[in-house]
C-alpha positions in Angstrom: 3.8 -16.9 21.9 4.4 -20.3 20.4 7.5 -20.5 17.7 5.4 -21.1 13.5 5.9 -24.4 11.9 5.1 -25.7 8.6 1.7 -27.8 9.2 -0.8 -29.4 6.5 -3.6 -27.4 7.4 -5.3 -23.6 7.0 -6.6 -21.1 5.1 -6.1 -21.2 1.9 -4.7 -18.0 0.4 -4.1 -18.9 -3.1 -4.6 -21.9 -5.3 -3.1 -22.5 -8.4 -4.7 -21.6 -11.9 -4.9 -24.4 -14.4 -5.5 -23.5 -18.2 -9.3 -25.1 -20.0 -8.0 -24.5 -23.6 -7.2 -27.0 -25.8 -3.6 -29.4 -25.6 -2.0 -28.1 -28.5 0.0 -30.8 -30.8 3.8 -31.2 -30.8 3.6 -30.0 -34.5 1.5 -26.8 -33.4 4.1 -26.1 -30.9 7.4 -26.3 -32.9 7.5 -22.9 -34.2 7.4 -20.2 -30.9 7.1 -17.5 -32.9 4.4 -18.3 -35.5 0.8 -19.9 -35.1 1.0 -20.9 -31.3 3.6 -18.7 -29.7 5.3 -19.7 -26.5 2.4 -21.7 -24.5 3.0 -23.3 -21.2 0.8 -25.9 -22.9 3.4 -26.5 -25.0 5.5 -27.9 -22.4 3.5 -31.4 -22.1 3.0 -31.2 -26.1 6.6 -31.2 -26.7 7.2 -33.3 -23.4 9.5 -31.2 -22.4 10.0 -32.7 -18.8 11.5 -36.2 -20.1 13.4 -33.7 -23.0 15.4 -32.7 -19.8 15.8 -35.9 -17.7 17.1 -37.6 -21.2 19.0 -34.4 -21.4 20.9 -34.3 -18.2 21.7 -38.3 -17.8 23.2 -37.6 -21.4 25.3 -34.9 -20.0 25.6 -35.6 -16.6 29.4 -35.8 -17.1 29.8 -32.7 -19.4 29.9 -29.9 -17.0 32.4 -29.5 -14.4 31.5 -30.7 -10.4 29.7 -27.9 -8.8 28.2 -26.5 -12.0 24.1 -26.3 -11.5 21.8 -27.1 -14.0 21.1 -24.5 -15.7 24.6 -23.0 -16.4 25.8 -26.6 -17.8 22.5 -26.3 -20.2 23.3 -23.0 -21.3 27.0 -23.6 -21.6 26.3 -26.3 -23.6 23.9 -24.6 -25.9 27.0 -22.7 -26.3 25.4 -19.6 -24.8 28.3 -18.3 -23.3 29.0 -17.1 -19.7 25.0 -16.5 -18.7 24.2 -15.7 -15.1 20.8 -17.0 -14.6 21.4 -18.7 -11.4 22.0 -15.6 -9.0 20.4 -12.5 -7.9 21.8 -10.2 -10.4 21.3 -7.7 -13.1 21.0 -8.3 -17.4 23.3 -11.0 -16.9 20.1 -13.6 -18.0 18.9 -11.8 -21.6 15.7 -13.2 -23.1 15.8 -16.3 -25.1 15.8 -15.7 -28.6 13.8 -18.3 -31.2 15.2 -16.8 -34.1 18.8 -17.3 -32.9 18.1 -20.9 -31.7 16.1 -21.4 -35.2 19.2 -20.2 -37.0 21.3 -22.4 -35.1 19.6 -25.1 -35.7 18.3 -25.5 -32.2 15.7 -27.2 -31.1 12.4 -26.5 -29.8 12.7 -28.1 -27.0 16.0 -26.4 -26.0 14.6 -23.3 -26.6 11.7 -24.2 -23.6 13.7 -25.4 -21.3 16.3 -22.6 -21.8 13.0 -20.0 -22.0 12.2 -21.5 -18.2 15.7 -21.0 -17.0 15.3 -17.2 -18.1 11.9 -17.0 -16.5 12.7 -18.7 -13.3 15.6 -16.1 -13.1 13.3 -13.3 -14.1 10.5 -14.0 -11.7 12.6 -14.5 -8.6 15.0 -11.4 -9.6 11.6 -9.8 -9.5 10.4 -11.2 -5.9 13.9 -9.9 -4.4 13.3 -6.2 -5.5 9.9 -6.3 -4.2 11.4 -7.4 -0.8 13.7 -4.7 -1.3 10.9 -1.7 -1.9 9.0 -3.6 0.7 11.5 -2.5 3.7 10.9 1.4 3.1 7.1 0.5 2.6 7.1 -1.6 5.6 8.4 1.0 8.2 5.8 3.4 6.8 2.8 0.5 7.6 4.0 -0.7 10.5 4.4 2.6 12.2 0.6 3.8 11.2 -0.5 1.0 12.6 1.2 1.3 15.8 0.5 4.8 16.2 -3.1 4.3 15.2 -3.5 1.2 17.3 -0.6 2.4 20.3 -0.7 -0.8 21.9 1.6 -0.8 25.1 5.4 0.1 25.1 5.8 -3.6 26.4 4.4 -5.1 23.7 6.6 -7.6 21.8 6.9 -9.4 18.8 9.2 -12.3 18.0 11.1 -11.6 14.6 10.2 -14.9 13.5 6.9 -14.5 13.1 7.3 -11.2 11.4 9.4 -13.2 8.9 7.2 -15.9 8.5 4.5 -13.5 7.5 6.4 -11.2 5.0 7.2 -14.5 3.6 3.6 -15.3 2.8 3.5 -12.1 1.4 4.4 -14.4 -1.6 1.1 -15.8 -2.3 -0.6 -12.2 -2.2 1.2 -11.8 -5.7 -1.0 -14.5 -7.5 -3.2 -11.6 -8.9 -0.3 -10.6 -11.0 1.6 -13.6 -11.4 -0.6 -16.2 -10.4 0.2 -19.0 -12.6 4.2 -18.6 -11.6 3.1 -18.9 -8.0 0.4 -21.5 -8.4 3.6 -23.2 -10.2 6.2 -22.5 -7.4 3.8 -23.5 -4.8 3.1 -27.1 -6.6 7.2 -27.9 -6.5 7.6 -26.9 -2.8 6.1 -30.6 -2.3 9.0 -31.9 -4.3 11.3 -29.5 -3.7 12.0 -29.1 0.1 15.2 -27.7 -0.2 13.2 -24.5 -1.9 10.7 -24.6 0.4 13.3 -24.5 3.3 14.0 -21.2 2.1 11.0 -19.3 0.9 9.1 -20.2 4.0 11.6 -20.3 7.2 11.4 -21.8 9.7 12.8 -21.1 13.3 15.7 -19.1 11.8 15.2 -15.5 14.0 13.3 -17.1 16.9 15.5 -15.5 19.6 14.9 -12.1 18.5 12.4 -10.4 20.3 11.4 -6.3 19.2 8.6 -4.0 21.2 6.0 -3.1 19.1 7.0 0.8 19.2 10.3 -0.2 17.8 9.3 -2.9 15.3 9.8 -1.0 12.3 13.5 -0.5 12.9 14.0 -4.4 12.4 12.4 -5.0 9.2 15.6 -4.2 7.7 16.9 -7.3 9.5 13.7 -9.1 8.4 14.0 -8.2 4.5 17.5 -8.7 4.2 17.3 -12.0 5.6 14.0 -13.2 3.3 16.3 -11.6 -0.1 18.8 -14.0 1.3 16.4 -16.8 1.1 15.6 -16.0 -2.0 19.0 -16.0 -3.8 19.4 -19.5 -1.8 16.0 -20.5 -3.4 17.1 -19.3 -6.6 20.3 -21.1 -6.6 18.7 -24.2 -5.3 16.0 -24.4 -8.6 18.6 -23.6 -11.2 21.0 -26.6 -9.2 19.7 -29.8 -10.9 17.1 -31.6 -13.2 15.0 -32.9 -10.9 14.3 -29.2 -8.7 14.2 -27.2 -11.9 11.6 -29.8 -13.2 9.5 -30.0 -9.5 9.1 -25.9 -10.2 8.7 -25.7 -13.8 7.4 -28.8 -15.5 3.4 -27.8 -14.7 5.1 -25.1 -18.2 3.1 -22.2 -16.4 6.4 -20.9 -16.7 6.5 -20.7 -20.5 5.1 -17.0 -20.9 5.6 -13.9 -22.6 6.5 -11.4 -21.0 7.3 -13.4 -17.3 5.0 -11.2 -15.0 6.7 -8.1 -13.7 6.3 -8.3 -9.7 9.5 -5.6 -8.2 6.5 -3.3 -7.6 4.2 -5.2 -5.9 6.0 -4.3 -2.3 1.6 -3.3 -1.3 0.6 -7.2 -2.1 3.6 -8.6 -0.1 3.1 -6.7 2.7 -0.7 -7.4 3.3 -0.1 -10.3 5.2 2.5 -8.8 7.6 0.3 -5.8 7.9 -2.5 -8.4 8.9 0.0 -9.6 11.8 0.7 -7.0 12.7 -2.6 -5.5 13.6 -4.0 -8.7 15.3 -0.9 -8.2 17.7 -1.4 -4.7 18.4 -5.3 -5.3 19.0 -4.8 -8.1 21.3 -2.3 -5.9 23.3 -5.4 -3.8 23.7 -7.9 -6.2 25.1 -9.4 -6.0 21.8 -11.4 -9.3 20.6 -13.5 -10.6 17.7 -17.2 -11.1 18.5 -19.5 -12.9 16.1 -22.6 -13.7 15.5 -23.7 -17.0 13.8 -26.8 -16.8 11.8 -26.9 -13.2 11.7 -27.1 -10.5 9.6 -26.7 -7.3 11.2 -28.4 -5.0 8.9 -31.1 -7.0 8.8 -31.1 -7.4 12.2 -31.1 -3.5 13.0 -34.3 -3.4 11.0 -36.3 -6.3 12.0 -34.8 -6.9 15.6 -36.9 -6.5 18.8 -34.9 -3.1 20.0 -36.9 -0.1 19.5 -34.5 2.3 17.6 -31.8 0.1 17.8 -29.8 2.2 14.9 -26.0 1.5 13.7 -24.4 4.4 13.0 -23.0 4.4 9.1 -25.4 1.5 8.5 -28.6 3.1 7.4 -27.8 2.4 4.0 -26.5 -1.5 4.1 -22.9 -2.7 3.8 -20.1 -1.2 1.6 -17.8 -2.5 -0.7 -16.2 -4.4 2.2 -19.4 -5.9 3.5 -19.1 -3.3 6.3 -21.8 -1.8 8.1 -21.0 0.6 11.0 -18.6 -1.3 13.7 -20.0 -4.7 11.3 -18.4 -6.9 9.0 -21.0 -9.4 7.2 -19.7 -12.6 5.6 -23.0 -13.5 3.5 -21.2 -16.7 2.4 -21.3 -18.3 5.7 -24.2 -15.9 7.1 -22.0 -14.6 10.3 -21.5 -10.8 11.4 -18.0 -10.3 12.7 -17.1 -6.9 15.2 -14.4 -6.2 17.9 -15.2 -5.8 21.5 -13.3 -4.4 23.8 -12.9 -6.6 27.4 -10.8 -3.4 28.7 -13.4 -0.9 28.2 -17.0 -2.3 26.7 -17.6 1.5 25.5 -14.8 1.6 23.3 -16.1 2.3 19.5 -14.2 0.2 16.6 -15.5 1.7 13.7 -13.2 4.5 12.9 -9.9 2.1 13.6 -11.8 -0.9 11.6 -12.7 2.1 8.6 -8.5 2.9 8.3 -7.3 -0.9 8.6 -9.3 -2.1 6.2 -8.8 0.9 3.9 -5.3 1.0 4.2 -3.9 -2.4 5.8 -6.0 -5.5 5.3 -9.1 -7.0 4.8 -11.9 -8.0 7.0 -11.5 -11.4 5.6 -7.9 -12.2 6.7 -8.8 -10.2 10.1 -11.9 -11.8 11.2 -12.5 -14.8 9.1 -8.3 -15.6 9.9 -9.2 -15.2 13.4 -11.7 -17.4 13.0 -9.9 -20.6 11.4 -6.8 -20.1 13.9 -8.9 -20.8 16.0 -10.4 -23.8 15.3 -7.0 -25.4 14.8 -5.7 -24.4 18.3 -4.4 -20.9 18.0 -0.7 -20.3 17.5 2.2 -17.8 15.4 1.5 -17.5 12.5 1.9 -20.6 10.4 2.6 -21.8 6.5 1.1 -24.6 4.9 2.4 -25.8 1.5 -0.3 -28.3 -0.2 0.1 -30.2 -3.4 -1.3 -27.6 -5.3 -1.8 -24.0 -2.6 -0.4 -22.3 -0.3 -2.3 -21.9 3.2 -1.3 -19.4 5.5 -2.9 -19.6 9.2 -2.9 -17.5 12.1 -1.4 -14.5 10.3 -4.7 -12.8 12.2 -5.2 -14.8 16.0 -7.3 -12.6 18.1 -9.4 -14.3 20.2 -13.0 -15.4 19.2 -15.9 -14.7 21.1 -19.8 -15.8 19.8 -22.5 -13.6 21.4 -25.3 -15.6 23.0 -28.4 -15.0 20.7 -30.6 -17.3 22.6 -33.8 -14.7 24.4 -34.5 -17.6 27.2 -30.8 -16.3 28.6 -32.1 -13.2 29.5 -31.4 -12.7 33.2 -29.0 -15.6 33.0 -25.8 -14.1 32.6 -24.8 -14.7 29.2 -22.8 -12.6 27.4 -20.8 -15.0 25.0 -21.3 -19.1 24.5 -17.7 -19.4 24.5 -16.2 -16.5 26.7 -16.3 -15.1 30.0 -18.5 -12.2 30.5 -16.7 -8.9 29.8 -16.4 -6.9 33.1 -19.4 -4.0 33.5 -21.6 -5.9 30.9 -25.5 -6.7 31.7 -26.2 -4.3 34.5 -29.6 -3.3 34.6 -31.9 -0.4 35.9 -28.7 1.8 34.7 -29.1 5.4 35.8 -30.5 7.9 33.7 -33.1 4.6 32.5 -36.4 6.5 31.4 -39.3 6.1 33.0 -41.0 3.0 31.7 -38.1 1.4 30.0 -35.9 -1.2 31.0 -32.1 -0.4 30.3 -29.3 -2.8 30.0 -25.7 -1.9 30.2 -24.2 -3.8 26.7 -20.5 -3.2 24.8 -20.7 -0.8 22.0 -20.6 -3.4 19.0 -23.1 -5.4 20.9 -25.1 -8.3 18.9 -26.4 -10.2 22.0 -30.2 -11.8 22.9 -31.0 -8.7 24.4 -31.9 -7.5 20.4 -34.1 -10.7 19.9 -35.8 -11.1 23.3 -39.2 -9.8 22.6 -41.2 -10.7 25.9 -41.0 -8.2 27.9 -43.4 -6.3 25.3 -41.8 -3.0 26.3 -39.0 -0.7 25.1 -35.5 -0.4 26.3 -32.4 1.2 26.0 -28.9 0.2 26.1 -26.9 1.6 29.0 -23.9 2.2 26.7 -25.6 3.2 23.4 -23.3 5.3 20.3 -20.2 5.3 22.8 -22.1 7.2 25.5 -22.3 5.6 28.9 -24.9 6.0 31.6 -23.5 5.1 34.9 -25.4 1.9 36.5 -27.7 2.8 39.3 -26.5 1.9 42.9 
């Protein structure tokens, strides 16, 4: 397994949110708490970003060497001893625009020192939910294991389990979208953030088994809450980082996004890792077919009785169908095959992952893009304006041959070797009249758009149940 690196390609998890209302006027925006309260509009209105550059090459002699940023601005503001720079507890209170008013404080101040509170606030926030991730964590990891039991041998590098906890970070944009679209923008400017929210290389020589992987996320958390003080530190440190994070203003809200509880959303894509791993150690793969809607193709296929079990009624809320997943926006059905054991039914493990775990998205279409780009560890991409995560999901990719004139021909896949047992025909137990074909269980091959035979057949390995091949 191949170390992650940051690369400038993938699949894209969350892109940032840009407002449509109306830019507000400096003179709408000079009074927080009257007609336009705090607005992250505001912040070009009032141009807050040259507010601070003027600000700190005014004062770039005021505060003592190795104060940041933000403490100096604070401190000068005469707003006492005010943590806002670590990982710590009601040491940051809330701005307050009356108090600045009555001070006879600017505006402006009161924005930029508003985005050093919510700076601190959010990532304050993003360390607890590390924190409530670990207990979380073990629970998942160990389901998955014991639902999946992949083989005592099986390992994973701690690396990559790090790496994907860490993109756990864009999952949040639901709740706090805006603030991560905003964090995610800077990275570009702001390496020596980036450097720690998404590390690289840092635990590569740690290897754990599978059935012992949840006793290291401890090591994995504690590490990431580590990054994240350091990431912390490093924004608050000068100008020109705070600015690279904050000046897009989506920072300037009321009240900054509450996120310690959203250990669920971070762990989705470790989850997603962690499944692809276990399935691979099983000889599981993903087959697809292009073209192909497999509900559709159950009723109007050339198989007599060719019936999906759970599918009679179309896809759920998941766009699954039986042992199916169907992306209508690029018209492919996605399944898992086994090459170990082609009788081996999915559906009841695919049902509790994508209840509990993941999403057929990030399992199959992930699979899918990793891929195209090569196939690797999981990988994190920081664009000018999303963050891309790749290969969180890299099972192998298999396309079932669709084409009828392969019929007799060998073909199982367009891009994969055949999987041992398949295509054996005249099984035993064939009825009279019938021509029988021995096919996986999740099978979406020619063999259910050949139509010339004229004649009905059956499927050799049909609902789970095999019939031995005839000698």
């Amino acid at each position: 397994m191949q170390s992650h690196s940051l690369l400038l390609m993938g699949l894209p998890l969350f892109q940032s949110l840009t407002s449509v209302q109306a830019q507000p006027q400096p003179s709408d925006c000079s009074d927080p708490a009257g007609i336009v309260p705090l607005n992250p509009q505001c912040w070009t209105a009032l141009n807050i970003s040259q507010h601070i550059l003027d600000w700190s090459a005014t004062h770039n002699t005021t505060c003592q060497s190795g104060i940041s940023f933000a403490s100096c601005f604070l401190r000068v503001l005469d707003m006492g001893q005010e943590d806002c720079v670590g990982i710590t507890s009601n040491t940051c209170p809330t701005p307050s625009w009356i108090q600045f008013k009555k001070n006879n404080i600017s505006v402006e101040d009161f924005y930029v020192a508003y985005n050093v509170y919510s700076v601190y606030t959010f990532f304050n926030g993003y360390y607890t939910a590390i924190g409530n991730a670990r207990s979380a964590a073990t629970d998942s990891i160990g389901a998955i294991v014991a639902l999946l039991d992949p083989p005592k041998n099986t390992n994973g590098l701690l690396n990559d389990l790090l790496t994907a906890l860490s993109v756990g970070l864009s999952f949040l944009a639901s709740d706090a979208g805006p603030l991560v679209g905003a964090i995610v923008t800077g990275l570009r400017q702001a390496p020596g953030v980036a450097k720690f929210l998404f590390p690289v290389g840092t635990l590569d020589t740690q290897v754990a088994q599978f059935d012992q992987i949840a006793n290291s996320m401890g090591t994995v958390t504690t590490y990431l809450q580590h990054n994240v003080t350091q990431a912390l530190a490093a924004i608050q440190q000068d100008a020109q980082t705070f600015l690279a994070i904050t000046g897009s203003g989506n920072f300037s809200v009321t009240p900054v996004p509450t996120i310690s509880d959203q250990s669920d959303s971070i762990l989705t894509a470790l989850n997603t890792y962690i499944i692809s791993q276990c399935l691979q150690a099983n000889n599981w793969v993903v087959a697809r077919a292009i073209d192909t809607d497999v509900n559709e193709l159950q009723a109007n296929g050339s198989a007599a009785g060719w019936d999906i079990p759970n599918c009679g009624n179309g896809y759920d809320g998941n766009s699954l169908c039986g042992a199916y997943y169907f992306n209508k926006a690029i018209n492919v059905s996605f399944t898992l095959t086994n090459n170990g054991d082609v009788s081996n039914d999915p559906t009841s493990a695919m049902d509790q992952l994508f209840a509990n775990w993941t999403t057929p998205d990030q399992l199959f279409n992930g699979a899918a893009q990793c891929q195209v780009q090569g196939g690797s560890a999981p990988v994190v991409t920081t664009g000018a304006s999303d963050l891309d995560a790749s290969c969180l999901s890299n099972l192998k990719v298999c396309t079932w041959d669709l084409d009828p004139s392969h019929i007799g021909v060998d073909y199982e896949f367009i891009d994969c070797s055949n999987q041992s047992g398949v295509y054996v025909d005249g099984c035993k137990g064939c009825p009279d009249g019938d021509i029988c074909v021995n096919v996986p269980y999740s099978y979406i091959g020619n063999y259910l758009t050949y139509t010339a035979w004229g004649l009905p057949y059956d499927f050799c390995i049909k609902d789970g149940n095999i019939i031995e091949p005839g000698s």
